[in-house]
PDB file of N, CA, C and O in Angstrom:
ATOM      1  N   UNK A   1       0.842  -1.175   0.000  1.00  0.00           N
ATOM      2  CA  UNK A   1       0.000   0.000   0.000  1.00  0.00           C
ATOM      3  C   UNK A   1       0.877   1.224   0.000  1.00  0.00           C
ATOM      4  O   UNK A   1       1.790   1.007   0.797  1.00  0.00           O
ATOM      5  N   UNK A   2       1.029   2.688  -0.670  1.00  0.00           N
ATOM      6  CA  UNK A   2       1.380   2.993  -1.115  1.00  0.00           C
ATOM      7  C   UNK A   2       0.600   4.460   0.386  1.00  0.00           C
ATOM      8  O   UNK A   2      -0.526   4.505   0.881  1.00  0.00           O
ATOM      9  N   UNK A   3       1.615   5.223   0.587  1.00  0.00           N
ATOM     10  CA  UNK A   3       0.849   6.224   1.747  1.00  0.00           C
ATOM     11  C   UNK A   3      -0.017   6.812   1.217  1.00  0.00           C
ATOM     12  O   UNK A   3      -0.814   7.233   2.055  1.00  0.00           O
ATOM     13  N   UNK A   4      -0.331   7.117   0.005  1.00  0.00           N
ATOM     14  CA  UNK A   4      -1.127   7.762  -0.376  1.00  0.00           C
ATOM     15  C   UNK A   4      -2.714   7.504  -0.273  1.00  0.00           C
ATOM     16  O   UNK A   4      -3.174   6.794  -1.168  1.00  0.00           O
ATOM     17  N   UNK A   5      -3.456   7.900   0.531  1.00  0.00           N
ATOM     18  CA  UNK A   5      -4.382   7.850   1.280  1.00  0.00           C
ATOM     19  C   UNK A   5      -5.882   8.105   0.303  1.00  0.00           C
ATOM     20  O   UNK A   5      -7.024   8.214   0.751  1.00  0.00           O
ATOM     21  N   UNK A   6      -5.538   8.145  -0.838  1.00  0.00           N
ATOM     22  CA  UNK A   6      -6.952   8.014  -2.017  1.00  0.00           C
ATOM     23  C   UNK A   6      -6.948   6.865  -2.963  1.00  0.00           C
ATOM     24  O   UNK A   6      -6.989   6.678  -4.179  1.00  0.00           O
ATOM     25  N   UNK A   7      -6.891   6.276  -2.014  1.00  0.00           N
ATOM     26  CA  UNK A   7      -7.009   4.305  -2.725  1.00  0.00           C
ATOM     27  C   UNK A   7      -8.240   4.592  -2.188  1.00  0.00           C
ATOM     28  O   UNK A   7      -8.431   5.044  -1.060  1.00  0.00           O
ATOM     29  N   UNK A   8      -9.633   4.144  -3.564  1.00  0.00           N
ATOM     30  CA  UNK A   8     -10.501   3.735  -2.571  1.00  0.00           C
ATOM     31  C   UNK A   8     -11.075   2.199  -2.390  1.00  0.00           C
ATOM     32  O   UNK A   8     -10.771   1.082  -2.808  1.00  0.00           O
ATOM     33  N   UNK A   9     -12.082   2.778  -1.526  1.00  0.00           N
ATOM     34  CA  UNK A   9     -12.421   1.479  -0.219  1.00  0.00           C
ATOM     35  C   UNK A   9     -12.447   0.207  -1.482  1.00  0.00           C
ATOM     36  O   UNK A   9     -12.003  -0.837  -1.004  1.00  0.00           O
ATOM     37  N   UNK A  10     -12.722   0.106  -2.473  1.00  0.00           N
ATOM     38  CA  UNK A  10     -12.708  -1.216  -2.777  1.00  0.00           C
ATOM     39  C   UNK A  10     -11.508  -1.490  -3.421  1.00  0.00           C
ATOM     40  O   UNK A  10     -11.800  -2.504  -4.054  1.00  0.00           O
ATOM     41  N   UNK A  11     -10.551  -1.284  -3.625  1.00  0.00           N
ATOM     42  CA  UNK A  11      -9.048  -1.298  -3.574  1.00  0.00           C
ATOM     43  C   UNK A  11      -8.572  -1.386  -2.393  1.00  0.00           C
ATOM     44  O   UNK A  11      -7.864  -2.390  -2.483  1.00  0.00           O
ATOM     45  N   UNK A  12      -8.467  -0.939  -1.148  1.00  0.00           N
ATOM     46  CA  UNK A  12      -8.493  -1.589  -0.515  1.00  0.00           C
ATOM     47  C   UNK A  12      -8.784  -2.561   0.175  1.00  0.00           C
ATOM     48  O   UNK A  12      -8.019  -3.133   0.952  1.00  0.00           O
ATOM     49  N   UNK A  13     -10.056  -2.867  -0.074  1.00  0.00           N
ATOM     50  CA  UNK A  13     -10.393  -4.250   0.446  1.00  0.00           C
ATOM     51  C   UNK A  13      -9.740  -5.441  -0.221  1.00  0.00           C
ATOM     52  O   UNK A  13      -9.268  -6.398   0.392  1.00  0.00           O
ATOM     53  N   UNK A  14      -9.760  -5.274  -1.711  1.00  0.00           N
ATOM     54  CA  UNK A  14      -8.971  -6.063  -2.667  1.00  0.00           C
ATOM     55  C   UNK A  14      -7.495  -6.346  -2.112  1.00  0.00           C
ATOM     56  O   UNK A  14      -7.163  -7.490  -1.803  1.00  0.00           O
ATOM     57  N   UNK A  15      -6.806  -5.483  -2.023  1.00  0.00           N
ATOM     58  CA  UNK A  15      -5.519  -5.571  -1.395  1.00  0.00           C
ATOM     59  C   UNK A  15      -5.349  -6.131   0.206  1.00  0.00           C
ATOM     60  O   UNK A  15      -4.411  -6.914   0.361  1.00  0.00           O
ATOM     61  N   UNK A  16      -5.901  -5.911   1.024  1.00  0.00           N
ATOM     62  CA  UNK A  16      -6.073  -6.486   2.385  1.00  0.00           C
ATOM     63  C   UNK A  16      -6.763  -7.842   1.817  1.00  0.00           C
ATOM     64  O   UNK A  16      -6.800  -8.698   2.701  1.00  0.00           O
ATOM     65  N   UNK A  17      -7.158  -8.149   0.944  1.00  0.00           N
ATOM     66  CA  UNK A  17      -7.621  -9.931   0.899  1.00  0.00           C
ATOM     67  C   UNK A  17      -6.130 -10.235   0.364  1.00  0.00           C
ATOM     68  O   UNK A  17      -5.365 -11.083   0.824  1.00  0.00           O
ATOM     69  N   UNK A  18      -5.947  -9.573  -0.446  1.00  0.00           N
ATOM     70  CA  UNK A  18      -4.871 -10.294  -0.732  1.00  0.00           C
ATOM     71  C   UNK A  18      -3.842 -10.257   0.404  1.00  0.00           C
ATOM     72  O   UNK A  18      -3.001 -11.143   0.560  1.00  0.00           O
ATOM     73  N   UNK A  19      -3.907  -9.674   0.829  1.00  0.00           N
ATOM     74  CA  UNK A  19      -2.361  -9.455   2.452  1.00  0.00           C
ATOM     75  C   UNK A  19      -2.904 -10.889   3.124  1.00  0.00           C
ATOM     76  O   UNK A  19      -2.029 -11.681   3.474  1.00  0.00           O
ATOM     77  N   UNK A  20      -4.145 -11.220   3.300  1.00  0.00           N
ATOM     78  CA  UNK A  20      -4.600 -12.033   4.059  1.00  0.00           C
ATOM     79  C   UNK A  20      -4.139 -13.853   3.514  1.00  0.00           C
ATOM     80  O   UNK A  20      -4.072 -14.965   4.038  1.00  0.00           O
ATOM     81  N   UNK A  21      -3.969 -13.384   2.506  1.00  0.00           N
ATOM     82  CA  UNK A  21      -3.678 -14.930   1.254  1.00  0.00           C
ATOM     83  C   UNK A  21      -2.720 -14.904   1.485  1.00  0.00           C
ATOM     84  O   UNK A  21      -2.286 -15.986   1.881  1.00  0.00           O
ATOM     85  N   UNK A  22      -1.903 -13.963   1.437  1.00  0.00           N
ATOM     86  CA  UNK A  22      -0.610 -14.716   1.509  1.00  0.00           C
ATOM     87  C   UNK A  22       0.400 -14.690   2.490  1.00  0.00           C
ATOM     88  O   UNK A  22       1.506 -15.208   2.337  1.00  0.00           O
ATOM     89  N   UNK A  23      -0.174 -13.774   4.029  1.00  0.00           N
ATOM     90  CA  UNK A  23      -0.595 -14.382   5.403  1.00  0.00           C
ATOM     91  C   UNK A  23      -0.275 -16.126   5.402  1.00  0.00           C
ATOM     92  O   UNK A  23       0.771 -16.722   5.661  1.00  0.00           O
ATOM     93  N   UNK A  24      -1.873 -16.743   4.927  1.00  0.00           N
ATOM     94  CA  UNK A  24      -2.329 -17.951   5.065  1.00  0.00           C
ATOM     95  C   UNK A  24      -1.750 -19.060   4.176  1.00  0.00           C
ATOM     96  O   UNK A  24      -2.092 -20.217   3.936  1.00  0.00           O
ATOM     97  N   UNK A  25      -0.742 -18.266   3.780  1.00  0.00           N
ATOM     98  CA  UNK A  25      -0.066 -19.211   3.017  1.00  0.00           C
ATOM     99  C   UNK A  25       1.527 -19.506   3.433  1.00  0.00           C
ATOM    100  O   UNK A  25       2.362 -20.301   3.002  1.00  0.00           O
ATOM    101  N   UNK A  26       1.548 -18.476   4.488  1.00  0.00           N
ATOM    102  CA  UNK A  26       3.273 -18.871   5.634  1.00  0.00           C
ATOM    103  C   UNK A  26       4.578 -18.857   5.241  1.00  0.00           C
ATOM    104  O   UNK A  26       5.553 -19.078   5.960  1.00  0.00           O
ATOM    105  N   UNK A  27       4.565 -18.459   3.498  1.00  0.00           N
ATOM    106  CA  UNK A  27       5.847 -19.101   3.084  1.00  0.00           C
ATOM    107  C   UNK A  27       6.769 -17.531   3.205  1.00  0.00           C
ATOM    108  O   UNK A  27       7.786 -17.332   2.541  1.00  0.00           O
ATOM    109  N   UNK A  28       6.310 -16.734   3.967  1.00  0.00           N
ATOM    110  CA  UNK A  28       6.940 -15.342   4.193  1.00  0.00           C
ATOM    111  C   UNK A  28       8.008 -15.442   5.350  1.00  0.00           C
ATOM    112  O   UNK A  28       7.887 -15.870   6.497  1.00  0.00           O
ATOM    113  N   UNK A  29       8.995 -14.958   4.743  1.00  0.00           N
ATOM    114  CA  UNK A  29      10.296 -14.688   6.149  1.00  0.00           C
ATOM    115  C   UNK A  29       8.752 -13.654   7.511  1.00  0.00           C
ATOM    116  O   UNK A  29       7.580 -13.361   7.274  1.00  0.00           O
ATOM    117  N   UNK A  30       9.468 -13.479   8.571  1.00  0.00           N
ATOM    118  CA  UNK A  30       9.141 -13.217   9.604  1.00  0.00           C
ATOM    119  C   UNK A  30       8.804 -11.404   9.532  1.00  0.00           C
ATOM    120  O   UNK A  30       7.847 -10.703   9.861  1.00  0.00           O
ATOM    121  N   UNK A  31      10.453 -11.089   8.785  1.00  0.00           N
ATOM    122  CA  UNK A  31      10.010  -9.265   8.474  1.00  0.00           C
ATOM    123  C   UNK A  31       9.023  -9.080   7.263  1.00  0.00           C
ATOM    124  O   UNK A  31       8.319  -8.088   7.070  1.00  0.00           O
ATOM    125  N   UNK A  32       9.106 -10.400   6.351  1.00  0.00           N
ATOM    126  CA  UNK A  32       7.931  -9.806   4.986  1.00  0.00           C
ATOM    127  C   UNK A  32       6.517  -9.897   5.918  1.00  0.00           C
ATOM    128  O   UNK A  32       5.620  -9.077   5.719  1.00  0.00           O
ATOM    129  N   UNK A  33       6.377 -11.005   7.001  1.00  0.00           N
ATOM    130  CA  UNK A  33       5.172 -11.453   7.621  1.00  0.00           C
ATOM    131  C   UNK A  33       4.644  -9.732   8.483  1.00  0.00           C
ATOM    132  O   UNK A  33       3.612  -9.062   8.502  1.00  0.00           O
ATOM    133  N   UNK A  34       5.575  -9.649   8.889  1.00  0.00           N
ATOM    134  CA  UNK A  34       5.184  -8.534   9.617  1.00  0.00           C
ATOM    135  C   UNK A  34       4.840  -6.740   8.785  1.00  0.00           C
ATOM    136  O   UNK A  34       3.963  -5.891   8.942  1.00  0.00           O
ATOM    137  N   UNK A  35       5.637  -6.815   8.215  1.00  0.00           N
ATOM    138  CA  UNK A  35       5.031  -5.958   6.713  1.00  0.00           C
ATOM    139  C   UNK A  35       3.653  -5.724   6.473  1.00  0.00           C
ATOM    140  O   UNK A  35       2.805  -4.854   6.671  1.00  0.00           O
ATOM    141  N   UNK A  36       3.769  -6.828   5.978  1.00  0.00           N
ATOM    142  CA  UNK A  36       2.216  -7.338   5.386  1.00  0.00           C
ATOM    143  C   UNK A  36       1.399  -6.894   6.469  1.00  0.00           C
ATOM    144  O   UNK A  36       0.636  -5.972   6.181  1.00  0.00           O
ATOM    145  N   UNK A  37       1.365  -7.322   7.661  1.00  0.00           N
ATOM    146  CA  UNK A  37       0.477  -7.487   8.926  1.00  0.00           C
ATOM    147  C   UNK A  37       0.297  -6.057   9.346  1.00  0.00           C
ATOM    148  O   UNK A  37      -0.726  -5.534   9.788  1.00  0.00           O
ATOM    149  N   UNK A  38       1.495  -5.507   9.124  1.00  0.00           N
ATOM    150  CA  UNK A  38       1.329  -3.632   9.355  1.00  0.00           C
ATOM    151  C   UNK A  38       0.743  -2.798   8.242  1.00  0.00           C
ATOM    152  O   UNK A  38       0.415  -1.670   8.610  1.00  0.00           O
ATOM    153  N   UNK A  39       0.511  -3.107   6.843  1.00  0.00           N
ATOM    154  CA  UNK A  39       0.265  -3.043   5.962  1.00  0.00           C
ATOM    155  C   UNK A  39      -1.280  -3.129   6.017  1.00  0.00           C
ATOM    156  O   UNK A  39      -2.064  -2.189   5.890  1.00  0.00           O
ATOM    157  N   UNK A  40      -1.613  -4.632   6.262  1.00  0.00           N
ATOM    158  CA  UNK A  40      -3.163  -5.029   6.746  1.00  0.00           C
ATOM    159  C   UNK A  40      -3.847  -4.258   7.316  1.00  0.00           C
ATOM    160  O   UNK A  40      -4.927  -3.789   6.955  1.00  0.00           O
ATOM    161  N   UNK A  41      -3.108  -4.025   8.495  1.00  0.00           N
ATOM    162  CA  UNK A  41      -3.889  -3.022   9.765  1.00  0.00           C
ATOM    163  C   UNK A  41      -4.311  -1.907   8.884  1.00  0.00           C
ATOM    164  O   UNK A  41      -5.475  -1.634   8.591  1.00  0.00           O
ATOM    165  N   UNK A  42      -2.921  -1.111   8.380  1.00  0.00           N
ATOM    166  CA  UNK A  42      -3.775   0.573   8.048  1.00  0.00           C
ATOM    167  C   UNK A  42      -4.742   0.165   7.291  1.00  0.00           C
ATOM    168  O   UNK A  42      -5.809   0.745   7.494  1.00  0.00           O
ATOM    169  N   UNK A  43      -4.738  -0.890   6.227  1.00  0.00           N
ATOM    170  CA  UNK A  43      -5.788  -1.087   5.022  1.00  0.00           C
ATOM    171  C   UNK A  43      -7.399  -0.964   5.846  1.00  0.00           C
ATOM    172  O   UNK A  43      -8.368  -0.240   5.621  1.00  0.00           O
ATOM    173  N   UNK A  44      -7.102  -2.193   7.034  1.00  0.00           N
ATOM    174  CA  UNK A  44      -8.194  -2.426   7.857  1.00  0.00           C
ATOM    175  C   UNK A  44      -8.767  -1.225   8.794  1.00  0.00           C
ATOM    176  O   UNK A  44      -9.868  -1.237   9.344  1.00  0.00           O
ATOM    177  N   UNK A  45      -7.764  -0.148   8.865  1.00  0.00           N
ATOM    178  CA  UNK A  45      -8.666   0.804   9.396  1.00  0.00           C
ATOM    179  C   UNK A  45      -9.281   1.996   8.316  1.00  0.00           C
ATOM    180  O   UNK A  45     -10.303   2.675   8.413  1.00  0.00           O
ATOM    181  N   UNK A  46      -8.479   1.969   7.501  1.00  0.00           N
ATOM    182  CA  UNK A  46      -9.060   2.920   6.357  1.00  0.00           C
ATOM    183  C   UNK A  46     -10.700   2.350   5.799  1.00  0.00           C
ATOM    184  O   UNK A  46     -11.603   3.134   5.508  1.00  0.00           O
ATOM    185  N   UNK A  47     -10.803   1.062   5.746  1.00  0.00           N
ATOM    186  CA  UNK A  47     -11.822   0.211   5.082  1.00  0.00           C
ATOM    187  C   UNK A  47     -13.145   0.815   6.210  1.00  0.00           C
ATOM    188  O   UNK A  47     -14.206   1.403   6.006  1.00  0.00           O
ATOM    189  N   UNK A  48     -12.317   0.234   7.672  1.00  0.00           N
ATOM    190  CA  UNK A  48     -13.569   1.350   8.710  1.00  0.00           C
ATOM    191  C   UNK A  48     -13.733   2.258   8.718  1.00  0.00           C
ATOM    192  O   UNK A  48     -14.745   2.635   9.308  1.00  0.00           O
ATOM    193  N   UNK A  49     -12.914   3.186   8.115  1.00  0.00           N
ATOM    194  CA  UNK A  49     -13.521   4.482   8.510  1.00  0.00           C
ATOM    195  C   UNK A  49     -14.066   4.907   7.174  1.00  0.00           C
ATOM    196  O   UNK A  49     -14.803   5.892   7.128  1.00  0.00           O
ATOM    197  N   UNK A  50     -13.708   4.126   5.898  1.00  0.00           N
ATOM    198  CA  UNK A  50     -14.836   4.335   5.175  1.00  0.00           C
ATOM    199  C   UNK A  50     -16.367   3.954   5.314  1.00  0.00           C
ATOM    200  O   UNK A  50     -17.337   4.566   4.866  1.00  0.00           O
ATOM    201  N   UNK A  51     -16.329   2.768   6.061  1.00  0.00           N
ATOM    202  CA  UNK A  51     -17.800   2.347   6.188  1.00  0.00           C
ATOM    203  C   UNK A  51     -18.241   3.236   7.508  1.00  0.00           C
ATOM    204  O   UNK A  51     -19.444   3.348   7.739  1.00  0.00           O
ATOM    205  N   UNK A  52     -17.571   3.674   8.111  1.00  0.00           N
ATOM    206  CA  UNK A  52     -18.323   4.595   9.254  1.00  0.00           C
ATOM    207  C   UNK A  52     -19.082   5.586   8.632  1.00  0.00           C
ATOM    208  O   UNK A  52     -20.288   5.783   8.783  1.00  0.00           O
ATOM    209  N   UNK A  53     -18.046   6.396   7.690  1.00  0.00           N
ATOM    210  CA  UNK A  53     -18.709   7.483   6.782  1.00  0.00           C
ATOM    211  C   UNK A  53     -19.764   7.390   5.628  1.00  0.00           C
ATOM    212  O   UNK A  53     -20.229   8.361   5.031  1.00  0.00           O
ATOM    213  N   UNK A  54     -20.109   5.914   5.378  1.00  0.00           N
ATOM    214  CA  UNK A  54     -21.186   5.680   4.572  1.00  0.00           C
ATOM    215  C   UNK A  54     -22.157   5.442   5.769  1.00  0.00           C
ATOM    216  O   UNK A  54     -23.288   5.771   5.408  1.00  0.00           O
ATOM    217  N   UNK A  55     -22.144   4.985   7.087  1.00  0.00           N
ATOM    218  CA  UNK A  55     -23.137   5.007   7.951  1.00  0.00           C
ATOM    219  C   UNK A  55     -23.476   6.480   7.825  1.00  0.00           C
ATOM    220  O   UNK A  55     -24.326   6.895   7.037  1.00  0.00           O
ATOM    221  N   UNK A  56     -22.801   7.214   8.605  1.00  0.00           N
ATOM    222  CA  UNK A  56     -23.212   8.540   8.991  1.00  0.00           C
ATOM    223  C   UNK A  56     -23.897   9.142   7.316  1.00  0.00           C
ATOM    224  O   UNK A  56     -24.942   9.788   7.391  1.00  0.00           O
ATOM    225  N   UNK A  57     -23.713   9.071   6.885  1.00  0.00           N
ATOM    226  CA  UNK A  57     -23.805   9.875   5.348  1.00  0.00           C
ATOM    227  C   UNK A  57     -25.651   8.854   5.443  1.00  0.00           C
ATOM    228  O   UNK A  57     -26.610   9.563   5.750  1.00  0.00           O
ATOM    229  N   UNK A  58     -25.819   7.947   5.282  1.00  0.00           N
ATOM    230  CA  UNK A  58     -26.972   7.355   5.364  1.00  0.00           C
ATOM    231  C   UNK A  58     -27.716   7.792   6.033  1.00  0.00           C
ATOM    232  O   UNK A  58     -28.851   8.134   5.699  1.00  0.00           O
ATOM    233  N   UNK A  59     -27.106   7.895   7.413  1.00  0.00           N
ATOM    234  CA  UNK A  59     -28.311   8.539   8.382  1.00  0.00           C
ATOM    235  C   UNK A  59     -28.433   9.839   8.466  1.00  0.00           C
ATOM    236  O   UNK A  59     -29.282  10.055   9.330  1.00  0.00           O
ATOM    237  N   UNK A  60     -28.073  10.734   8.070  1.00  0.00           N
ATOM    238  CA  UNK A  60     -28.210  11.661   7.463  1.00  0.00           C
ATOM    239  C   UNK A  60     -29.591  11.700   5.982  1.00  0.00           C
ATOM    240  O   UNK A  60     -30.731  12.159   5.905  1.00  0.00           O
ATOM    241  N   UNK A  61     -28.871  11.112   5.232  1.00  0.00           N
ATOM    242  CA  UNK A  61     -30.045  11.048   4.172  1.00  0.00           C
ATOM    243  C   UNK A  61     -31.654  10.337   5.031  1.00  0.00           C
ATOM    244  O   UNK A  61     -32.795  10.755   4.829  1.00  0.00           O
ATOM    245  N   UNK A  62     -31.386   9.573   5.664  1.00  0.00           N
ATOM    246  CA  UNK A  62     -33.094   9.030   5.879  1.00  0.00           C
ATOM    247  C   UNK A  62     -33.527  10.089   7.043  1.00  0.00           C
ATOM    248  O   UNK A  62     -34.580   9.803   7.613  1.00  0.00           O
ATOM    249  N   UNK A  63     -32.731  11.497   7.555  1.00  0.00           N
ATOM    250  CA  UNK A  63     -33.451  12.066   8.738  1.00  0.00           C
ATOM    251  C   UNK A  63     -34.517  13.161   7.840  1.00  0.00           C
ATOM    252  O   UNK A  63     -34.523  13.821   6.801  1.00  0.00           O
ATOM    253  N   UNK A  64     -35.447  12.820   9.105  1.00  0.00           N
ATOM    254  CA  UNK A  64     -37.213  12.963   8.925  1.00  0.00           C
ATOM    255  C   UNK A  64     -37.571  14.498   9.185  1.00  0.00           C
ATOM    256  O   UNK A  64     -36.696  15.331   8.950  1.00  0.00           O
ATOM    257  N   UNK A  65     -38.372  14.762   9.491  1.00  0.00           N
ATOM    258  CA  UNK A  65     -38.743  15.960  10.104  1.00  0.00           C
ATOM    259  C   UNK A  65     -39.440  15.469  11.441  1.00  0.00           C
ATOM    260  O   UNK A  65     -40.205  16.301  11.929  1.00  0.00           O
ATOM    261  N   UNK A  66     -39.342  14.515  11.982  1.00  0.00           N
ATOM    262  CA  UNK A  66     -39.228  13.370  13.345  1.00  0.00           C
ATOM    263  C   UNK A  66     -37.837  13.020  13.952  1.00  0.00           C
ATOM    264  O   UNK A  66     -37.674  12.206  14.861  1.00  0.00           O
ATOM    265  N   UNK A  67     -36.826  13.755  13.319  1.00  0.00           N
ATOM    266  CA  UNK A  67     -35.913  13.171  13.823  1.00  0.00           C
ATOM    267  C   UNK A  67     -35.180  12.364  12.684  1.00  0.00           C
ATOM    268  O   UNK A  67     -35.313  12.560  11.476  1.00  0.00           O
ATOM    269  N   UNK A  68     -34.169  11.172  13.453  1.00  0.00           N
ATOM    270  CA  UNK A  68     -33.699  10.467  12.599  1.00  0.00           C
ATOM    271  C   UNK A  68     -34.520   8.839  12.561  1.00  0.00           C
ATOM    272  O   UNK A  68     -34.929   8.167  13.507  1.00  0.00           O
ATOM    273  N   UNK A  69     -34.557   8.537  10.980  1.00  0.00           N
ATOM    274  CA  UNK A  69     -35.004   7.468  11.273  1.00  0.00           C
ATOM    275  C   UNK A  69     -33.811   6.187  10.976  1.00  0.00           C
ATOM    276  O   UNK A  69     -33.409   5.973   9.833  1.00  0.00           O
ATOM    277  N   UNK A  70     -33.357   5.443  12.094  1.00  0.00           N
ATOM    278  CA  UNK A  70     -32.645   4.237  11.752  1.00  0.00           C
ATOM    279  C   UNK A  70     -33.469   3.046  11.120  1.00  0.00           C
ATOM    280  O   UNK A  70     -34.334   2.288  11.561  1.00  0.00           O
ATOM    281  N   UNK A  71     -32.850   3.198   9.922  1.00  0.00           N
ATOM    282  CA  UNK A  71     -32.776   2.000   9.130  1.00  0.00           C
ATOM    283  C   UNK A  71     -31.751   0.977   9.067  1.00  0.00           C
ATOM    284  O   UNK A  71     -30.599   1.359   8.861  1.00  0.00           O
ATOM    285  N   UNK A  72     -32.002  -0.369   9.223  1.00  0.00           N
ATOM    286  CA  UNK A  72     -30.724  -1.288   9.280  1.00  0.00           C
ATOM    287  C   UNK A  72     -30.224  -1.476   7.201  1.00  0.00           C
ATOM    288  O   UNK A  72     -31.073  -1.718   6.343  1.00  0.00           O
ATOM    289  N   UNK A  73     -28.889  -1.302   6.941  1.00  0.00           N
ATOM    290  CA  UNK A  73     -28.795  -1.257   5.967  1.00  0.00           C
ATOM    291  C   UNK A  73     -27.633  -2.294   5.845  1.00  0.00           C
ATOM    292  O   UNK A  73     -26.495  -1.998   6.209  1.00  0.00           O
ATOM    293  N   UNK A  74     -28.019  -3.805   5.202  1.00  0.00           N
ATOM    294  CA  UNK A  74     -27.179  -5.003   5.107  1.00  0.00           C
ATOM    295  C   UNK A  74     -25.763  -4.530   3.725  1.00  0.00           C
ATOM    296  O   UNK A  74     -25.773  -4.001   2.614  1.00  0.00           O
ATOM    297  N   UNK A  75     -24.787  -5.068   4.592  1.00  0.00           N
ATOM    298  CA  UNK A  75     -23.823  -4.815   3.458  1.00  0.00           C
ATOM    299  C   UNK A  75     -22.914  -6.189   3.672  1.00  0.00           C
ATOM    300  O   UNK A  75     -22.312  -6.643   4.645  1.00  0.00           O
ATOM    301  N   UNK A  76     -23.168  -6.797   1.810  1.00  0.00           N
ATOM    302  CA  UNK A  76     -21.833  -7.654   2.167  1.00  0.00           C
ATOM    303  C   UNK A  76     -20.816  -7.188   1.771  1.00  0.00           C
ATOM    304  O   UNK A  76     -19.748  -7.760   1.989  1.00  0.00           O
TER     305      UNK A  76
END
């Protein structure tokens, strides 16, 4: 992953599966293992805080003149 912080969320997710494959596949020295694993993390928090901001951005769009209305919105 590259610092540059406008990969979006589905590029990253793509890339953190892949960190995860080849994780699960062991044949990494100990510093590539750990790379990867530090690598993973930022991917894995960028991925949350994109989906935080599609929550909030949602609930936003469904608020009422009642308030807000929560809707459960399934994502695979």
């Amino acid at each position: 992953m590259s610092e540059n912080e406008d990969i979006t969320f589905e590029d990253a997710l793509s890339e953190l599966e892949d960190i995860v494959h080849e994780l699960e596949e062991s044949g990494l020295t100990l510093e590539d293992a750990l790379l990867k694993f530090e690598t993973g993390v930022k991917l894995s928090r960028l991925c949350n805080k994109e989906l935080d901001d599609a929550e909030m951005r949602i609930e936003q769009l469904t608020e009422g003149e009642d308030g807000v209305r929560t809707e459960r919105v399934e994502i695979e």
